[in-house]
C-alpha positions as CSV (number, residue, x, y, z in Angstrom):
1,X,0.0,0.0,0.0
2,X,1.2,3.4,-1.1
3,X,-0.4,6.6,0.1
4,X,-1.8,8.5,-2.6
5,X,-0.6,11.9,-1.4
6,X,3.1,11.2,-2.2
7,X,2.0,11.8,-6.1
8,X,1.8,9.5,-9.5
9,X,5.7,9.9,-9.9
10,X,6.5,8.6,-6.8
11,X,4.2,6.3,-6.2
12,X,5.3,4.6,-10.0
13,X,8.5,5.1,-8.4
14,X,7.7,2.9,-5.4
15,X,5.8,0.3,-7.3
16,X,9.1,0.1,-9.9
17,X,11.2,-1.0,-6.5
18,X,8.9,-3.3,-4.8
19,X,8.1,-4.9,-8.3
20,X,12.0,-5.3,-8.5
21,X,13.1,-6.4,-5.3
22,X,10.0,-9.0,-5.7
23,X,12.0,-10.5,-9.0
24,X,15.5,-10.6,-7.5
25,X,13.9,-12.7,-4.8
26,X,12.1,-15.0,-7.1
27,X,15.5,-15.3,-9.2
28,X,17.3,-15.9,-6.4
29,X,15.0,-18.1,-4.0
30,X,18.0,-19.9,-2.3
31,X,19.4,-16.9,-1.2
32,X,15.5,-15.1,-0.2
33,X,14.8,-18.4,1.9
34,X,17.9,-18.0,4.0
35,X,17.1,-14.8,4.7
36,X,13.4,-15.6,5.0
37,X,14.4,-18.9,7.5
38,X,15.6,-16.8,10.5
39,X,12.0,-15.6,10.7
40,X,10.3,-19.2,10.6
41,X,9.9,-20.0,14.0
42,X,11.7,-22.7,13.5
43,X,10.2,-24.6,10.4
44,X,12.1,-26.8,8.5
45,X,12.8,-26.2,4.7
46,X,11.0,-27.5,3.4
47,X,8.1,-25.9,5.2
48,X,9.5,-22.6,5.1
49,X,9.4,-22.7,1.3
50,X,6.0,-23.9,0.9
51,X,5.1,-20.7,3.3
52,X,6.9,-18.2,1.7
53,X,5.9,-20.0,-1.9
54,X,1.9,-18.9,-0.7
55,X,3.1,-14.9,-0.2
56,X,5.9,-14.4,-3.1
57,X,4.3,-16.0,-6.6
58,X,3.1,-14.6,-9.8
59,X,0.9,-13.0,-8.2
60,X,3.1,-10.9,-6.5
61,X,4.1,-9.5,-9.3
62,X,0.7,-8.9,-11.0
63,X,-2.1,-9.6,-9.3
64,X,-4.0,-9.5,-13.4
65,X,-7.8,-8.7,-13.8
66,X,-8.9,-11.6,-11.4
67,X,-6.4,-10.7,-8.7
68,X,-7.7,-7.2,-9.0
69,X,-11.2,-8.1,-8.7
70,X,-10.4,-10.3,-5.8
71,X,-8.8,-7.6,-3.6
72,X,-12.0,-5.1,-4.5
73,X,-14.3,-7.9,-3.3
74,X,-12.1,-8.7,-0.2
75,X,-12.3,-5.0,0.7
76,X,-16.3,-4.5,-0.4
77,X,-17.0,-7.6,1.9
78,X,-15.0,-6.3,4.8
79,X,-17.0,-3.1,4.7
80,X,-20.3,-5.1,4.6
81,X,-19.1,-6.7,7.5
82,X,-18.5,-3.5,9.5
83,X,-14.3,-4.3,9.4
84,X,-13.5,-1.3,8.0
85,X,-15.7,1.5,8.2
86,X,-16.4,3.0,4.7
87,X,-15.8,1.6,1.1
88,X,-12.1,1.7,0.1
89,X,-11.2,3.0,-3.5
90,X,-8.4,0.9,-4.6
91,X,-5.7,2.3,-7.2
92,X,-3.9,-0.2,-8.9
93,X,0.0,1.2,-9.4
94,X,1.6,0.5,-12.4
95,X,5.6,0.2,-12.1
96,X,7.0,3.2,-14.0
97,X,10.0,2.9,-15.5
């Protein structure tokens, strides 16, 4: 999440990094789950991949139409429920280059 007052520019800006740090951790997933292990509570491996494996993906990178949808509907639902406590209008960054 990006606040909105910081400006297109830098919020392209931002999204450019995050999207980039993102793919030099799925490049280099040996090295991200070392890093990533001395925060498992003690899982194995194994376990620590599948974890991580369910948070960095694709979709990570581009959440597409569907994942886009999906987060709306998360949010719409949350409101329904009294969560949060007014509709939330989501902007979809694009990395800028």
């Amino acid at each position: 999440m990006v606040r909105r007052d910081l400006g297109p520019a830098l919020m392209r800006g931002i999204a450019r990094d995050l999207k980039a740090s993102i793919e030099y951790g799925l490049a280099h997933r040996h090295e991200a789950l070392a890093h990533a292990k001395a925060f498992s509570r003690g899982m194995d491996d194994a376990r620590t991949d599948q974890f991580v494996g369910m948070y960095v993906n694709g979709f990570t990178l581009d959440y597409g139409r569907d994942g886009r949808r999906a987060v709306e509907e998360l949010l719409s639902r949350a409101q329904r429920a009294g969560l949060i406590p007014a509709p939330v209008a989501v902007t979809f960054v694009a990395a800028g280059h």
